[in-house]
N, C-alpha and C positions, 0 to 999 in steps of 0.2 A: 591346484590339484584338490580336487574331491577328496574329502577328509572320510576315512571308513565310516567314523560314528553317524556322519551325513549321507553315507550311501546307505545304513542300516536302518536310519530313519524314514526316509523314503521309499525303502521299499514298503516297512511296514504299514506308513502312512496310503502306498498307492495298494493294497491289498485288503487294510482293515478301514479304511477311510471310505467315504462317502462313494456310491457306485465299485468300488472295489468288490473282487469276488469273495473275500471273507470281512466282509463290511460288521463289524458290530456295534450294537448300538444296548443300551438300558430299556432292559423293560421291566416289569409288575411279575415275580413269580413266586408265587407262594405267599403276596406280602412284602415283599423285599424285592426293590429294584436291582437288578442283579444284568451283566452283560452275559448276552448273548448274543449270538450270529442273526444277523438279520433275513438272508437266504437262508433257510432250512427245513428240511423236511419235519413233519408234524406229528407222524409215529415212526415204528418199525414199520408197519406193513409200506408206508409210504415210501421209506429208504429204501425198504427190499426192491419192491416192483421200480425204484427208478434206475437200481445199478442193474436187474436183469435184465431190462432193457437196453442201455448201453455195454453188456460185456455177454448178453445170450447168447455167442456160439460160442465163449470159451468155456475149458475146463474147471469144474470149481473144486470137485471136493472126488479124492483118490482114496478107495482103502482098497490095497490087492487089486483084483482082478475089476473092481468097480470103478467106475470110470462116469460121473457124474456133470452135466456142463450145467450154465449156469439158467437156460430154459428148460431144462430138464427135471431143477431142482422145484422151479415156480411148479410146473406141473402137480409135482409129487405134494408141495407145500400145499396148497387147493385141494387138492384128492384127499388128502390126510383132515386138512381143518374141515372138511365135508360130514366125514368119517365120524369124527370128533362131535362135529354137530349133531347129525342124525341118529347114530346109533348109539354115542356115549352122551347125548344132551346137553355138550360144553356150549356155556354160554360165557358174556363177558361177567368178569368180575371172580367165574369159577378160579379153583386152582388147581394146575395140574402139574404132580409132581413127575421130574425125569430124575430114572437110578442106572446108570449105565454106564459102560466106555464109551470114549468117543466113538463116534460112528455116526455116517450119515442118518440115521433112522434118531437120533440123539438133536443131530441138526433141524431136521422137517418138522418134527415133533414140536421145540421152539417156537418158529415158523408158524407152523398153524396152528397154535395155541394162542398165541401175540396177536394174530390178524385176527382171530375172535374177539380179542379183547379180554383173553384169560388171564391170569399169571402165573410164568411156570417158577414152580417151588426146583429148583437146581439143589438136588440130593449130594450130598458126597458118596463120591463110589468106593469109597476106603472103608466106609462109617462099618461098625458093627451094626448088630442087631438094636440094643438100647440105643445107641443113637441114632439110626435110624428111625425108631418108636417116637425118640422125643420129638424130630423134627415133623410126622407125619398125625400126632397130635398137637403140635404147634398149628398147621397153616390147613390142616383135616381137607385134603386134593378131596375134588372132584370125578379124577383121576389118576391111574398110577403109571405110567409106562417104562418102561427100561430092561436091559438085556436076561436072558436066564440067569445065568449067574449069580447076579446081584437080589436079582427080586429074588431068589431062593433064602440067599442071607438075610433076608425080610420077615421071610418064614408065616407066618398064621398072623402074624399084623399086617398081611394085606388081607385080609378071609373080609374085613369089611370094606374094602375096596373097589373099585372099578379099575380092572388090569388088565394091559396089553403087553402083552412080551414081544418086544422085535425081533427073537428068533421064532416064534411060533405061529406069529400072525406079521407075514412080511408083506400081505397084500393091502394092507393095511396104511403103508404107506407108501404104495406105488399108484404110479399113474391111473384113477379110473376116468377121467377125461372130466371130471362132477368139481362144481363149485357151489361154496356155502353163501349164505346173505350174510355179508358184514354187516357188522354194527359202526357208527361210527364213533373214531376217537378222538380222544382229546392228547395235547400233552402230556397234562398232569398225570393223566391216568395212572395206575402202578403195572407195570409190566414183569417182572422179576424179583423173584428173592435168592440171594446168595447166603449163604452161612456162614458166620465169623465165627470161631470157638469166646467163649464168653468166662468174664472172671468167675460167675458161680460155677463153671463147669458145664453148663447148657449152652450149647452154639445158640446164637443169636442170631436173626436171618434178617439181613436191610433190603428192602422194599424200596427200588428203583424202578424210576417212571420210563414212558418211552423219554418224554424229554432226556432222563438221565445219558440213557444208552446211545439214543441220535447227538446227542451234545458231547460226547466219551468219543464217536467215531470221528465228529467233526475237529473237533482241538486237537485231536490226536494227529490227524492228517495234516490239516493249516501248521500244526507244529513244526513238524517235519517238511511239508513242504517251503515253505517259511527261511527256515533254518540254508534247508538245501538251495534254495534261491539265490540267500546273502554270500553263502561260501562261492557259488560256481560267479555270483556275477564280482566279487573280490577281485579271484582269479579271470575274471573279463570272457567267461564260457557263458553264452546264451544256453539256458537251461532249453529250450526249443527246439536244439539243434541234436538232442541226445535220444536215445531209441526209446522207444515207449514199452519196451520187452513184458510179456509178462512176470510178474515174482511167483516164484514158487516157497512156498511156506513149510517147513516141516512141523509138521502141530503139533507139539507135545504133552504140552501143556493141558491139563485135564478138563473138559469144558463148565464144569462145575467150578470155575474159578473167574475171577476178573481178567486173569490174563488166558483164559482160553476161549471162552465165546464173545465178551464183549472186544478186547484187544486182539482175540486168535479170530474168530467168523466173522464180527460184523465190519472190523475196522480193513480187514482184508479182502471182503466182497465189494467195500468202499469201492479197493487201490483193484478191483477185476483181477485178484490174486489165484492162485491153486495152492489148497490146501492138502499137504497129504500127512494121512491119518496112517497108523498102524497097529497092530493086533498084538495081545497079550502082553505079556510084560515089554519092558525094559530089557532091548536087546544092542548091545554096542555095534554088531555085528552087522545087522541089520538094518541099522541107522548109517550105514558107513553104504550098503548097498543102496539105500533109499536116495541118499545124497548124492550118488553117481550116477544110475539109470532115472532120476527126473531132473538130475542138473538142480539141487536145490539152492536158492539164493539168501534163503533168512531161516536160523534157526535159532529159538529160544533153549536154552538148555536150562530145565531144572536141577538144582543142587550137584547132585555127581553125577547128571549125565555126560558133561562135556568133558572130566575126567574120565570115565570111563570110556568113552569113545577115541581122543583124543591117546590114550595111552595103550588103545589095544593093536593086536599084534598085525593085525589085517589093516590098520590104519596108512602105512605109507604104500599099497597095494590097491588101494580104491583114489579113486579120483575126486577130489574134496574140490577143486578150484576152482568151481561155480558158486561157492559160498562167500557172500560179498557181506554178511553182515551173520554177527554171531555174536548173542550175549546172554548172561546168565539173570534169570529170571527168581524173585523171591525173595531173595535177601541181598545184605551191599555185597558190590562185584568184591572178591578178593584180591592182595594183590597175585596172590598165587593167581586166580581163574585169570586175571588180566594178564600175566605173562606166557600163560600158556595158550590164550586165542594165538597173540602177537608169535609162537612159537611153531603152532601148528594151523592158522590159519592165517599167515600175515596178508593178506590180501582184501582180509577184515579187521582188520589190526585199526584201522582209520574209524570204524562204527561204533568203536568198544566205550559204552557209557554207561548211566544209569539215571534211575528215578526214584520217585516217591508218589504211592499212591494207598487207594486202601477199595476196599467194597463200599465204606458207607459213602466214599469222596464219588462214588465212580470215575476212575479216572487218572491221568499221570498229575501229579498236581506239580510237583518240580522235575525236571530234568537236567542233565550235563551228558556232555557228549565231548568228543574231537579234542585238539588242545588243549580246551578249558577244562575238561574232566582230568589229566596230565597233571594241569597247574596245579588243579586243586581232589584229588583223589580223594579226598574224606567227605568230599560234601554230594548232597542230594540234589542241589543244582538249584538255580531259578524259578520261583514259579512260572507256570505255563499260562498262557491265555487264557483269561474267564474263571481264574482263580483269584482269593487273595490269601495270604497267610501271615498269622499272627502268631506273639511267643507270650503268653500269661501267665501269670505267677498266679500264686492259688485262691488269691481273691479275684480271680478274673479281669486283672489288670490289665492292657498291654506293656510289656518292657520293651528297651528301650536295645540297640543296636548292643551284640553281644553278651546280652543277658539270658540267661537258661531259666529254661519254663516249659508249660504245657504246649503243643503246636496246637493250635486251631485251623481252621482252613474253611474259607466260604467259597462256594459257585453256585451258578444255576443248576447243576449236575446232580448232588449232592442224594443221598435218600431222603423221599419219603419220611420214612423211621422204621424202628424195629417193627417187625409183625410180632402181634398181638405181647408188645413191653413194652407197655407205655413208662415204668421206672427206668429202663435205659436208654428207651428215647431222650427223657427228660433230663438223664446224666450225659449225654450224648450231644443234642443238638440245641445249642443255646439260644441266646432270644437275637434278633436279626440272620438266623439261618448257620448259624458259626458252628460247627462241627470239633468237638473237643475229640483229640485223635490218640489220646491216650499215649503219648510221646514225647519223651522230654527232648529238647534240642533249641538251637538258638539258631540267629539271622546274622549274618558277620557279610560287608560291601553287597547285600544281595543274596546272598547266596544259602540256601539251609542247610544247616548241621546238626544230625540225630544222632544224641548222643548213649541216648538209654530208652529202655519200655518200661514207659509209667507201670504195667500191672505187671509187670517183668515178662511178657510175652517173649518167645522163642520162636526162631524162624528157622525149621527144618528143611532144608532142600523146596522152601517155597511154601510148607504149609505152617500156618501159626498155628502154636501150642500152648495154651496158657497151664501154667506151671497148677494154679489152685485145684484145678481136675485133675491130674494124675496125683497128685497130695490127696486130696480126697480117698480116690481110691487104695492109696497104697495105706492110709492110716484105717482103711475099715478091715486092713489083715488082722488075723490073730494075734502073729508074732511081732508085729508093729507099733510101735507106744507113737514115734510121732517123726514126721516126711517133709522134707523138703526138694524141692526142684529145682533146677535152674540150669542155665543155659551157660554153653563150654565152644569154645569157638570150632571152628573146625574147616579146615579147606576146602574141602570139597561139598560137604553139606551145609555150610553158613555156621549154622548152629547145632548140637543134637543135647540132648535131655541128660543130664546127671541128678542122679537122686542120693541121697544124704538120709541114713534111717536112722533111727537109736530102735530098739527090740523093748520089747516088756522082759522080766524077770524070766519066762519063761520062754523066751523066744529064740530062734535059732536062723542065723544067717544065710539063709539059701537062695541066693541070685536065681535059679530055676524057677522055682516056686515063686518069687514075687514076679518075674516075667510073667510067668502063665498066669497069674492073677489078674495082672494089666491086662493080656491079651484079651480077655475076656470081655472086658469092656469095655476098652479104648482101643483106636485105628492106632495099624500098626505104629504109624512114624510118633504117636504117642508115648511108645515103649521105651522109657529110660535106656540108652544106650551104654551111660556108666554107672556105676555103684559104688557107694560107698557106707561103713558101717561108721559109726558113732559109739560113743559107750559112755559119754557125758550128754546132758540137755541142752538140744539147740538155743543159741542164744537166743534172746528176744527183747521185744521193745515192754515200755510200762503197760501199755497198753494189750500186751499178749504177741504182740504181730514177730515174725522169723526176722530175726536182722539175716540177710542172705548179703548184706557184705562182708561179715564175718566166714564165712564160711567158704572160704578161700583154703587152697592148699593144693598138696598130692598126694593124696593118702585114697588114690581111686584103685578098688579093690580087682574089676574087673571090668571088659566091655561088654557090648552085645553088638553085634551087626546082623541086620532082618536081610 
């Protein structure tokens, strides 16, 4: 009898092996011989046009009463990058910033920016005004596009601008039947910038190539395909003999994220997915409607949405049993979130895993899933294909099996580097391509385990928070002598913000007042959730720095929930 580990082998071998269809092989990138896929497409514009071709009459992208298929979209894409050329003068190399909800006009935008060869600056639609400022003086677009709303919170720092609003100007990116002369591209090229929040309190934005994004959609797929292969042919099921059904997607996920347009659009127009999108806030209600009138099959739930849904009162009155696959996106799955898919959606009870990835990696760099995720619930899983990852101690050592250290992480995927920082590229991406990822954690039979955030980052319901920016701001109060942050667990949002204050001689305790303070200049999920007062000086190190392991207790004065 065939031994599993010999059926495992073989499959991988007749897939990633010589003539197999995810054959990979070493090549020269950046410098560094790094694997990649041997079949693959050589930008986005090249990926795009070969999945509309094979999925052009289906559905791609839903919001309401709009109803987009997948030749529909190519149309609009051409028309808009036309647009862009002629009348706004986008060429390659420009940048063109998008500040919006998701929404089709968000997607095309992309689209025909990428097939110019621009790169689009991916705004946070949260951001205040100042940060908005920082990022639009960091990467200084070309262009500005994105919904009214948002561009209003902009205010007089787009006056120097070039602006299109896709509520104002919707013709804009509809079909005018007009196509632009491409440039051509390369790999390398830079295609995107995503925003990380950075330790000075400035987001930091990594500059990913198409290679990055085309190489994000492909591992990603091969992963999963892969995976689903080894399980069905275990159990002696020809993967062949099963429906090829469309997926429908519920996008939640903000597309200003790595998990909403690289992971949410491109990896889903891959699989000829439908994706449906939905309008203004965070509705449980509505997302309960949404999943029963399109039969949804995969939903990503950020932080409390899947509590939220999950526990409302219209939940056992809507028909959820089309959902085959449901998991919490952003931070590690809890055990709470994991018993309550297995409670109210056991029929995805089988999907319920997790990963590790980042913006600068682009990409899942470990995953766990099915049984193994069960056995082993604390870990981030195996590296993936076209990764490798290592655990260094502070002299940039490698250590050795179960020692705690820095994670580093290589692939061909990885960024570029910061736009326009080269100090934190050069803290960031070391010599042979190594990506220091700011995370302590170690490697135990395989498998990685993160244990802590090196700059004590905080993961809110999916967005990071580095603690040193809201400390900033809350120590430039009057009433404030000196701040600290830090991160409080929490079930439903992974993580949320606690702040630790001491007052000056003259200062007085007002939870209102330092809210509003924050709101002013940091996005909401920013906003300390708890507080607490002091009335000794924070400990510290010789060197000045907050010991914040000391600063343990219960002595939380109040909450806040936005």
């Amino acid at each position: 009898m065939t031994s599993e580990a010999a059926i495992i082998e073989r499959i991988q071998f007749d897939l990633r092996g010589p003539g197999g269809d995810w054959e990979t092989i070493f090549e020269d990138v950046l410098g560094e011989s790094l694997l990649v896929f041997k079949n693959r497409h050589r930008s986005i514009r090249e990926m795009f046009n070969a999945n509309i071709a094979k999925w052009a009459s289906r559905e791609f992208l839903v919001l309401g009463e709009r109803r987009i298929t997948y030749e529909e979209l190519k149309s609009c894409v051409e028309s808009t990058a036309y647009s862009m050329q002629t009348q706004c003068g986008i060429k390659q190399g420009d940048r063109v910033a998008i500040l919006g909800a998701n929404s089709p006009e968000w997607v095309i935008s992309f689209f025909a920016a990428t097939h110019l060869g621009a790169i689009v600056s991916a705004l946070n639609g949260w951001w205040t005004e100042t940060e908005i400022r920082h990022a639009l003086e960091l990467t200084d677009p070309s262009l500005v596009v994105g919904d009214s709303r948002r561009l209003a919170r902009a205010g007089s720092l787009l006056d120097n601008f070039q602006v299109i609003d896709f509520d104002q100007n919707p013709l804009f990116f509809e079909n005018s039947g007009n196509e632009p002369e491409y440039p051509d591209l390369n790999e390398d090229d830079p295609a995107l910038i995503l925003f990380t929040s950075g330790t000075t309190g400035k987001s930091k934005g990594a500059l990913l190539s198409h290679r990055s994004l085309v190489g994000f959609v492909d591992g990603t797929i091969h992963n999963a395909y892969e995976k689903k292969l080894i399980a069905l042919t275990l159990l002696d099921i020809d993967i062949a003999s099963l429906p090829n059904d469309q997926e429908v997607i519920l996008a939640t996920s903000p597309l200003f994220h790595i998990s909403g347009l690289p992971a949410g659009v491109l990896m889903n127009m891959a699989n000829g997915a439908k994706l449906i999108f939905r309008k203004g806030r965070f509705d449980p209600s509505d997302v309960l409607r949404l999943i029963e009138e399109e039969k949804v099959t995969n939903w990503v739930a950020i932080g409390d949405m899947g509590p939220r849904v999950m526990m409302h009162p219209e939940f056992l009155s809507r028909d959820t049993s089309s959902l085959t696959r449901v998991s919490s996106g952003g931070a590690h799955l809890s055990k709470h979130m994991q018993d309550l898919i297995g409670k109210y959606f056991p029929q995805a009870a089988h999907s319920i895993g997790q990963g590790y990835g980042s913006s600068e990696s682009c990409g899942v760099i470990t995953s766990i899933g099915g049984q193994d995720f069960k056995d082993n619930p604390d870990s981030a899983g195996s590296p993936c294909l076209g990764y490798e990852v290592e655990i260094r101690d502070s002299d940039n050592n490698p250590l050795g099996e179960g020692k705690e250290g820095e994670i580093h992480v290589r692939s061909a995927y990885s960024m570029l580097r910061y736009w326009g920082n080269e100090t934190a590229t050069a803290e960031t991406i070391k010599q042979g391509r190594w990506l220091a990822m700011g995370d302590i954690g170690k490697i135990i039979d395989g498998k990685l385990y993160i244990n802590s955030r090196a700059r004590d980052m905080i993961i809110r319901s999916g967005e990071n928070i580095y603690p040193v920016e809201i400390e900033h701001r809350l120590e430039s109060h009057p009433f404030i002598h000196e701040a600290a942050v830090l991160g409080v667990d929490d079930d439903e949002k992974g993580q949320i913000a606690k702040a630790i204050i001491v007052l000056n001689d003259n200062g007085q305790f007002e939870v209102d007042t330092f809210l509003e303070w924050c709101s002013e200049t940091l996005a909401s999920y920013k906003v300390p959730e708890i507080w607490e007062h002091r009335t000794s000086a924070l400990p510290r190190t010789a060197s000045g720095k907050v010991i914040k392991g000391a600063l343990t207790g219960d002595r939380e004065i109040s909450g806040f929930d936005d």
